[in-house]
C-alpha positions, 0 to 999 in steps of 0.5 A: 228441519227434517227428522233424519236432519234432526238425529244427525245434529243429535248424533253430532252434538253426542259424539263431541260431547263423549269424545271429551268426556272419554279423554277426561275419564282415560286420563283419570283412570290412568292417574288413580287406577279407579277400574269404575273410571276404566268402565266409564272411559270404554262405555265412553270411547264405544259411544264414540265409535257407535255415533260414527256407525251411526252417522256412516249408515245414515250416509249409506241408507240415502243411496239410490235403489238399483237392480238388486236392492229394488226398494233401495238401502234404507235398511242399512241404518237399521243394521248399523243401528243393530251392530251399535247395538253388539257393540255396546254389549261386548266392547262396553258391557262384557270388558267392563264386567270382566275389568271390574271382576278382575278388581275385585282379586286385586290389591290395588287401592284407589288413588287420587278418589278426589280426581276420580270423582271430580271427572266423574262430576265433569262427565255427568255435566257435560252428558247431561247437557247432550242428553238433555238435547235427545230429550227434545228432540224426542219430545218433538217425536213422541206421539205415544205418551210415555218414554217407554211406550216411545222405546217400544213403538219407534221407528226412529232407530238412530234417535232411540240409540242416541237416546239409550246410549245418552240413558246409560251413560247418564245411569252408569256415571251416577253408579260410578259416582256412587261406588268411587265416594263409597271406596273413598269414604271407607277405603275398600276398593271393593266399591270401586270394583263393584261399580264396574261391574254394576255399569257393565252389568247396565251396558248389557240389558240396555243393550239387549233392550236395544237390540230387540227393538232394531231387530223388529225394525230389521225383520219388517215393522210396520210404521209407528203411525196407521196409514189405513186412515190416510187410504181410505181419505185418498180414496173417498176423495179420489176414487169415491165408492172404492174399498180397502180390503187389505193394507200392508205397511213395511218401514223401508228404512228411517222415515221411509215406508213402503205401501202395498193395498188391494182395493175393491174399485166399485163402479169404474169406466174403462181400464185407462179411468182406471188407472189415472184414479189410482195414480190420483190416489197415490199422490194423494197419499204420498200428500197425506203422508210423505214418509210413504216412498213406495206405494203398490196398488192392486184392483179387486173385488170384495167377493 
């Protein structure tokens, strides 16, 4: 299975997953009024919404270059990756900062804190169970040591959305548990009010977190891996004496790079040698490393 096929069946399983956990916390928001309830059923719902973006551009970054998009649409993932992002922190994190302020002057008690907390339980076991299909496939992905240096150095944009949506909700549902039994237990809705501000609070810098990752991948990055070593292998085997003097490498979309090197040929027959050498050496990179789509390829001298 393809890493691009491996986020799909991640995003999949995510969507039925906050699709039945985002019934469950609208009903149970609207039986006991618990605003923690309402900041959960929005970050749930947006979730929804963000693994459908996620999905429509993986659909739409397959699309076959033409006149004006040379190097084709891969970068559409990125983008709707980005506006998941904008998503998240509007619709899940403003809205429920704002819902749970708007609590805090309110009068209305918690009802019903037993059902609450119970969807809250059920919410948790079934994210759980989602997240916990993120993590390995991230494992299997993960070449830089901890989660973090992953969540800084991928390229897999719609894999670390899942992973931060997956992240959040788990976080948000135990702030929600937390202040729902804390209302219950002394009978302030404060708690309850605080905790949808503490979720909406999280939706936010997880979201800034995200954004500025995709924002690099969006810009230009290079790829995660350094393919200066599959290169310069390429070329020791199919054009030996030759040298790299300059490499550049682009994240052309998920799982797709473009490559663009100068080398110094050293010694060389004629013009046509030339030229079958190197189209040797960029099958022999495309071998190596077959996330690289696009190579370029220009002769020089080191002086």
């Amino acid at each position: 299975m393809s890493a691009h096929d491996g986020s799909v069946k991640v995003i999949l399983f995510a969507l039925g997953a906050n699709f039945g956990i985002a019934l469950s916390k609208l009903g149970g928001a609207l039986y006991t009024g618990s605003a923690s309830l309402v900041a959960e059923a929005i970050h749930s719902f947006v979730d929804c919404a963000n693994q459908l973006l996620l999905l429509w551009g993986g659909k739409v970054s397959k699309k076959a270059p033409d006149a004006t998009h040379q190097l084709g649409y891969g970068r559409e993932a990125f983008f709707w990756s980005f506006m998941v992002a904008i998503f998240l922190f509007t619709l899940g994190g403003i809205f429920s900062i704002y819902e749970g302020v708007h609590k805090l002057h309110g009068e209305e008690g918690l009802e019903s804190p037993g059902v609450a907390l119970a969807i809250l339980l059920f919410g948790m076991a079934l994210e759980g169970v989602s997240f916990t299909a993120c993590l390995k496939e991230v494992k299997e992905r993960n070449r830089f040591g901890s989660y973090w240096a992953w969540f800084r150095k991928t390229t897999d944009a719609d894999l670390l959305v899942i992973f931060t949506e997956d992240l959040a909700a788990m976080v948000g549902l135990t702030m929600a548990a937390l202040c729902v039994s804390a209302a219950w237990y002394t009978g302030d809705p404060f708690w309850d009010a605080l905790g949808s501000i503490l979720i909406g609070t999280l939706l936010v810098v997880m979201a800034a977190l995200l954004g500025s990752e995709i924002k690099s991948l969006i810009i230009g990055e290079a790829p995660s891996r350094d393919l200066r070593a599959e290169v310069e292998a390429a070329l020791a085997t199919r054009l030996p004496g030759a040298k790299v003097l300059n490499l550049i490498a682009l994240m052309t979309g998920p799982g797709e790079v473009m490559v663009s090197y100068k080398i110094d040929p050293g010694p060389v027959g004629t013009a046509a040698e030339l030229i079958a050498a190197i189209n040797d050496v960029e099958a022999d990179v495309r071998r190596r490393a077959p996330e690289v789509r696009w190579q370029f390829v220009e002769p020089d001298t080191e002086a």
